[in-house]
C-alpha positions in Angstrom: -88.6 -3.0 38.9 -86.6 -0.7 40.6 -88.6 2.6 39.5 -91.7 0.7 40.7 -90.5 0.6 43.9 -89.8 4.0 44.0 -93.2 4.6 43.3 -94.8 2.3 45.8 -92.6 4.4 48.5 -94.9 7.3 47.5 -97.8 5.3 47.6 -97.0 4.4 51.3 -96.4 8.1 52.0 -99.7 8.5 51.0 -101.2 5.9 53.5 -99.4 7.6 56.4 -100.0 11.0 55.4 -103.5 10.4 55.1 -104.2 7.8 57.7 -105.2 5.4 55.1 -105.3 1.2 55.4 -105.1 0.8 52.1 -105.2 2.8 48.5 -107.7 1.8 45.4 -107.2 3.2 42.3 -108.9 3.0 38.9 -108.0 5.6 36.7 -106.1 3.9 33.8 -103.4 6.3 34.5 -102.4 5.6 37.9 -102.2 1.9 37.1 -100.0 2.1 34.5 -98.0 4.5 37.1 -98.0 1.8 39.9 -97.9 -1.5 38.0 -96.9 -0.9 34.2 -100.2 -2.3 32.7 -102.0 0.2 30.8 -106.0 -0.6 29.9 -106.4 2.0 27.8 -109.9 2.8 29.0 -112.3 3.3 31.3 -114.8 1.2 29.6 -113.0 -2.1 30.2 -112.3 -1.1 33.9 -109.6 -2.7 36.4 -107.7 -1.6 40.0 -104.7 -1.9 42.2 -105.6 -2.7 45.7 -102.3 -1.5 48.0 -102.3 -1.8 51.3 -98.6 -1.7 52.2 -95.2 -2.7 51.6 -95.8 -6.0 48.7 -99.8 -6.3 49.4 -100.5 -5.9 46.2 -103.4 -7.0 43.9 -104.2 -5.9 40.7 -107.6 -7.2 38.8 -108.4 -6.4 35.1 -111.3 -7.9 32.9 -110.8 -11.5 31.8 -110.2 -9.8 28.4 -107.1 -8.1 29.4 -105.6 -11.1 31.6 -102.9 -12.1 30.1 -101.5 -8.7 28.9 -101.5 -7.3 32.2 -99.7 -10.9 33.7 -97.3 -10.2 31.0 -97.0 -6.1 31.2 -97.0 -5.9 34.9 -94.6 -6.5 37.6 -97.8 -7.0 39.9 -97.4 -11.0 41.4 -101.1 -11.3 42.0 -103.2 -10.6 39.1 -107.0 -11.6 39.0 -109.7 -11.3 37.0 -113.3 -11.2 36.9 -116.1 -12.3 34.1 -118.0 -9.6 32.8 -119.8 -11.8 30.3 -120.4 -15.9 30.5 -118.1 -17.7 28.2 -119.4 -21.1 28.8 -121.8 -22.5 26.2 -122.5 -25.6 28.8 -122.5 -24.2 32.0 -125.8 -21.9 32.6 -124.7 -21.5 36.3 -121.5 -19.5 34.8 -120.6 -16.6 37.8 -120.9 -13.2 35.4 -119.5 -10.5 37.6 -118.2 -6.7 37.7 -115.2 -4.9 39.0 -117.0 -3.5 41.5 -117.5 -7.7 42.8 -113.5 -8.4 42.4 -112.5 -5.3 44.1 -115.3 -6.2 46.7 -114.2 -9.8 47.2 -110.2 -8.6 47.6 -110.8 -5.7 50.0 -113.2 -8.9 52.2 -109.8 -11.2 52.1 -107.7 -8.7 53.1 -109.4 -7.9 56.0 -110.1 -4.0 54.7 -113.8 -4.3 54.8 -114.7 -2.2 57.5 -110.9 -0.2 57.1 -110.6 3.1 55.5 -109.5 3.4 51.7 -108.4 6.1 50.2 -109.3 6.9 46.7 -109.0 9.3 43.5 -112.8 10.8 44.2 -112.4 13.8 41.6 -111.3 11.0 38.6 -114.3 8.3 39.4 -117.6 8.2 37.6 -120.1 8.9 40.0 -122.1 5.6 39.1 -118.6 3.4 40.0 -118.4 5.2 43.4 -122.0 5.2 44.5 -121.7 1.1 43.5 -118.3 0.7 45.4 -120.2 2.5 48.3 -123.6 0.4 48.2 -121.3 -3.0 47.5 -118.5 -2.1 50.7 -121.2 0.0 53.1 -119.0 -0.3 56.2 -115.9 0.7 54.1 -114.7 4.4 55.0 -114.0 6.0 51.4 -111.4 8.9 51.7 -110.7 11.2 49.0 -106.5 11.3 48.1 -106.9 12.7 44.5 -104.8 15.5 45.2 -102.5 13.1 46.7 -102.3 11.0 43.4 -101.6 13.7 41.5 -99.0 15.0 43.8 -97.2 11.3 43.1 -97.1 11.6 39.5 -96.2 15.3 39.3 -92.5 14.8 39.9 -90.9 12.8 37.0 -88.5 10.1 37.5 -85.6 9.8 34.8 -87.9 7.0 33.0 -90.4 9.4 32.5 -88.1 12.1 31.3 -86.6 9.7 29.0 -90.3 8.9 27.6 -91.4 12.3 27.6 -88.4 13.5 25.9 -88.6 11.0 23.4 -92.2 11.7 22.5 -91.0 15.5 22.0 -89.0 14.1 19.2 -91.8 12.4 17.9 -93.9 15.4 17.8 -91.2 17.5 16.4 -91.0 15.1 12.9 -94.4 15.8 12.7 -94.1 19.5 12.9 -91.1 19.7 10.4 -93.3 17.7 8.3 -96.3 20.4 8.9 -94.1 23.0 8.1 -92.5 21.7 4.8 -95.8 20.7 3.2 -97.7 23.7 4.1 -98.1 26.4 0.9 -100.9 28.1 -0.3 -103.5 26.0 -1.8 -103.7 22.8 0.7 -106.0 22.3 2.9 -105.7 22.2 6.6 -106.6 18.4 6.6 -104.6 17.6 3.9 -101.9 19.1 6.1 -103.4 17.3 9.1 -103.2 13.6 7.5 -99.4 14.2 6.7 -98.5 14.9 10.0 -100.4 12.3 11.6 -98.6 9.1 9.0 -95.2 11.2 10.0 -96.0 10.5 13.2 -96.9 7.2 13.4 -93.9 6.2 11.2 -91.7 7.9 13.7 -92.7 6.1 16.4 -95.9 7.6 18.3 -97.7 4.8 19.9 -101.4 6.6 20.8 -103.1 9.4 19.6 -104.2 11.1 22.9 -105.4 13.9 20.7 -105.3 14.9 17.1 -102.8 17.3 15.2 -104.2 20.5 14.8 -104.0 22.6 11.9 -105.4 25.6 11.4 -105.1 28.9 9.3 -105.9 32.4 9.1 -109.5 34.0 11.0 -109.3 30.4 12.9 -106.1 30.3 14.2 -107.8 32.8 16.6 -109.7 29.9 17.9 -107.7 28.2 20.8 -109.5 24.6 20.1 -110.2 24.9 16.7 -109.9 21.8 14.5 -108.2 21.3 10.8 -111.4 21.5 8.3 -111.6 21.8 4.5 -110.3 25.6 4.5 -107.6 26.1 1.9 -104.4 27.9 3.3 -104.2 30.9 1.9 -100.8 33.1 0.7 -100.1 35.4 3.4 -101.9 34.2 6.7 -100.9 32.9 10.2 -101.2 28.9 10.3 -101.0 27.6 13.6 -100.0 23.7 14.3 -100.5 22.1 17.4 -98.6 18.7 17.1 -99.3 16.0 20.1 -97.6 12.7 20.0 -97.2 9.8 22.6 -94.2 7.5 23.7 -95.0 4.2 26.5 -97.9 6.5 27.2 -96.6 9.6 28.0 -97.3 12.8 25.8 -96.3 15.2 24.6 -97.6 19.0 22.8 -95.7 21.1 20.4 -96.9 24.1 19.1 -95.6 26.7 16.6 -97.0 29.4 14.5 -95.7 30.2 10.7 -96.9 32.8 7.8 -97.0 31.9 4.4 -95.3 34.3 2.4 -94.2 37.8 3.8 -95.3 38.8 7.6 -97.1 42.3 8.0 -95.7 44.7 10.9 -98.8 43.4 13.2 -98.1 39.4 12.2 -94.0 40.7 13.4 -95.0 42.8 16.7 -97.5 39.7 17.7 -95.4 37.2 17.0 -92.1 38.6 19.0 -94.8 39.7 21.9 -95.5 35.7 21.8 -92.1 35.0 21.8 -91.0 37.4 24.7 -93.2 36.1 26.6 -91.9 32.5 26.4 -88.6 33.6 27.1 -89.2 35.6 30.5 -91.5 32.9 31.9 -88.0 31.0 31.2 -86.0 33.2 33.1 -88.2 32.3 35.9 -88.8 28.8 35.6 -86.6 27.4 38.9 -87.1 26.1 42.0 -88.7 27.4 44.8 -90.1 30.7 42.6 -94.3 30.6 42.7 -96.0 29.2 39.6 -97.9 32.3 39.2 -94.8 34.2 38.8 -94.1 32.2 35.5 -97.6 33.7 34.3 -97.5 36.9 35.5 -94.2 37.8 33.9 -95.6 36.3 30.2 -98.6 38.0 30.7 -96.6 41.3 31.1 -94.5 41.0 27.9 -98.0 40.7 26.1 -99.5 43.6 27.5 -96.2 46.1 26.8 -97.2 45.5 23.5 -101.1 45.7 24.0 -102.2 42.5 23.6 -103.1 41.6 27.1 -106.9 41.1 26.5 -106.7 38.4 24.1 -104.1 35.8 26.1 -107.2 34.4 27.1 -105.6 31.6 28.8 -102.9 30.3 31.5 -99.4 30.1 30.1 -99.2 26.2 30.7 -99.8 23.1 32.6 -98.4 19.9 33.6 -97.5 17.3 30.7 -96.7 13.4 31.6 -99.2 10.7 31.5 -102.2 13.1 30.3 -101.4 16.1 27.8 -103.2 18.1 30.9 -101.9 17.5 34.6 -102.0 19.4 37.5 -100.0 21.9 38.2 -102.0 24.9 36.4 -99.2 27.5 35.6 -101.7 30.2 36.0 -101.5 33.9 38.1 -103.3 32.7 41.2 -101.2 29.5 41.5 -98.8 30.5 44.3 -97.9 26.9 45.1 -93.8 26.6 44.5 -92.2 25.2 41.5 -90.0 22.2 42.3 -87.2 19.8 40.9 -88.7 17.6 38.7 -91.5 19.0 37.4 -92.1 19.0 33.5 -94.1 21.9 32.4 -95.9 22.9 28.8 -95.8 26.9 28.7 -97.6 27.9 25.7 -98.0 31.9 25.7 -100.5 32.6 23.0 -102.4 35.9 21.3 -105.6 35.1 19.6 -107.4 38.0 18.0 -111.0 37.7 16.7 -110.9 37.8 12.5 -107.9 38.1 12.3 -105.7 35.2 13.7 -103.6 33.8 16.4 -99.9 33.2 17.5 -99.3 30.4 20.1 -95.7 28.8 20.7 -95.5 25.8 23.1 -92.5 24.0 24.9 -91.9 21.9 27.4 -89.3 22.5 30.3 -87.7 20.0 32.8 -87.5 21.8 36.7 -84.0 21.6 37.6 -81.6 21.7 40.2 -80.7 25.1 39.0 -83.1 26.2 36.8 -84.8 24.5 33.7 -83.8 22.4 30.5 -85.8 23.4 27.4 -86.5 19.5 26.1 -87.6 20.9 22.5 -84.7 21.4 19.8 -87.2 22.7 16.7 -86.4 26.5 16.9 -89.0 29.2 17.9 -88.1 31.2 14.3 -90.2 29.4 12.0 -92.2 32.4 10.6 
């Protein structure tokens, strides 16, 4: 509970900040964040309703009642009736979210009150409903707001993160002992994926990638039929989950002997990684972790094909604000947990990519993986 409430003080920052009555959130994300119940999906939609200090209400689909009375903290859980589930009673109320949230904000006296809410994550058919069912309600747009909440990690989420790093990392090793000449890249794929799942990962937020040789080149390439061949670049993307939160592990081996270029590419990749390390503290601009990468790569003449930022975010979502990219000035700050992932991806013939995560310290930053970078 206590983490919780640490929360909720950022969600009333948020009110005051942004002259707010009250916050309503429906991204599955930011629910789990605020209340510990997780729907899993848009498709079976619910909200948090917080207007201040314990003013809490949380409503879900009758389906998911009892798991969020039983998952959440939140005292005053409702639900509303999607579908009739009364053979005898033809009068049976069927409603919508859109009619609980409506019927919460009229009893708390929020109906002509502003409410802030996560604009850029809504589908446009939810808001244009919430704005035909609540016409009198002012809607104001705190996205940047909620992501600014869940940016900094608390020691729970380290802990989660962290363990879903080790997760991911069983399912590299596994990657990396199976691989030889001969097996497919699904083959490969489906082993890592029962590794993972017997170590613990709860969710697949995305699949394993494994891919080998011309494709590796291919940033979001998937693991097909191709046989791995002797002698190529096979790149494995590992991305496990623990109580919901992610994480991405990436590392790049050869099978058999590495050429000079595979070498010079590879220790470019590599380089990079490690200057954007030297970086990575408080209080230094975000762009400044890219920039510095980005120059290891080109000293070797590779510049044109790092084709993307060097990392991101991680928590929650494998992707969350901030973008560690050369036009982000915005200031790196304690608790943040980043994914850098330099990367070299050249057309026809292959790709190098190496991806770990980083805790923002006090002082610096904590490298949370322990499967070593030397794997070619």
């Amino acid at each position: 509970m206590r983490v919780y409430s640490t929360r909720f003080d950022k969600a009333k920052r948020i009110l005051v900040s942004e002259e707010v009555d009250a916050l309503l959130l429906l991204n599955p994300k930011n629910i789990y964040y605020l209340t510990g119940f997780c729907s899993h999906s848009w498709d079976i939609p619910s909200a948090v309703i917080f207007s201040g200090e314990n003013d809490v209400t949380l409503t879900v689909s009758r389906i998911e009642l009892d798991r969020a009375a039983e998952s959440s903290w939140i005292n005053d859980v409702r639900c509303y009736y999607p579908f009739p589930l009364k053979i005898d009673d033809k009068n049976e109320r069927v409603d919508s979210v859109i009619d609980s949230i409506s019927a919460i904000i009229d009893e708390k006296g929020l109906s002509e009150k502003v409410i802030g809410i996560e604009l850029s994550q809504l589908p446009v058919l939810t808001f244009e409903s919430l704005k035909k069912k609540l016409p009198k309600v002012g809607f104001k747009d705190v996205s940047k707001n909620v992501w600014e909440m869940r940016m900094y990690k608390d020691i729970t989420e380290i802990e989660n993160i962290q363990k879903a790093i080790e997760i991911a990392e069983k399912g590299l090793r596994t990657a990396i002992e199976i691989i030889s000449p001969g097996t497919t890249e699904i083959q490969v794929a489906v082993e890592v994926e029962s590794a993972l799942r017997r170590a613990g990962s709860q969710r697949a937020h995305s699949e394993s990638v494994v891919v080998s040789g011309a494709k590796s080149a291919y940033p979001y390439a998937i693991a097909g039929n191709k046989k791995i061949e002797e002698n190529e670049l096979v790149l494995i993307n590992v991305s496990a989950s623990y109580n919901e939160y992610c994480a991405n592990v990436t590392r790049t081996i050869f099978t058999g002997s590495p050429h000079k270029k595979h070498k010079e590419i590879f220790e470019a990749v590599k380089q990079a990684l490690n200057n954007a390390l030297q970086y990575a503290k408080p209080d230094v601009p975000l762009g400044q972790l890219d920039a510095v990468a980005r120059r290891a790569i080109k000293e070797k003449g590779y510049e044109p094909f790092f084709i993307h930022p060097i990392g991101h975010g991680i928590g929650l979502e494998q992707r969350e604000p901030p973008i560690v990219s050369l036009n982000n000035s915005e200031k790196i700050k304690e608790g943040l947990i980043l994914n850098l992932e330099p990367a070299v991806y050249i057309p026809e013939f292959g790709g190098v990519r190496i991806e770990d995560t980083i805790l923002i310290t006090e002082g610096g930053n904590q490298v949370l993986n322990k499967l070593p970078i030397e794997t070619m």
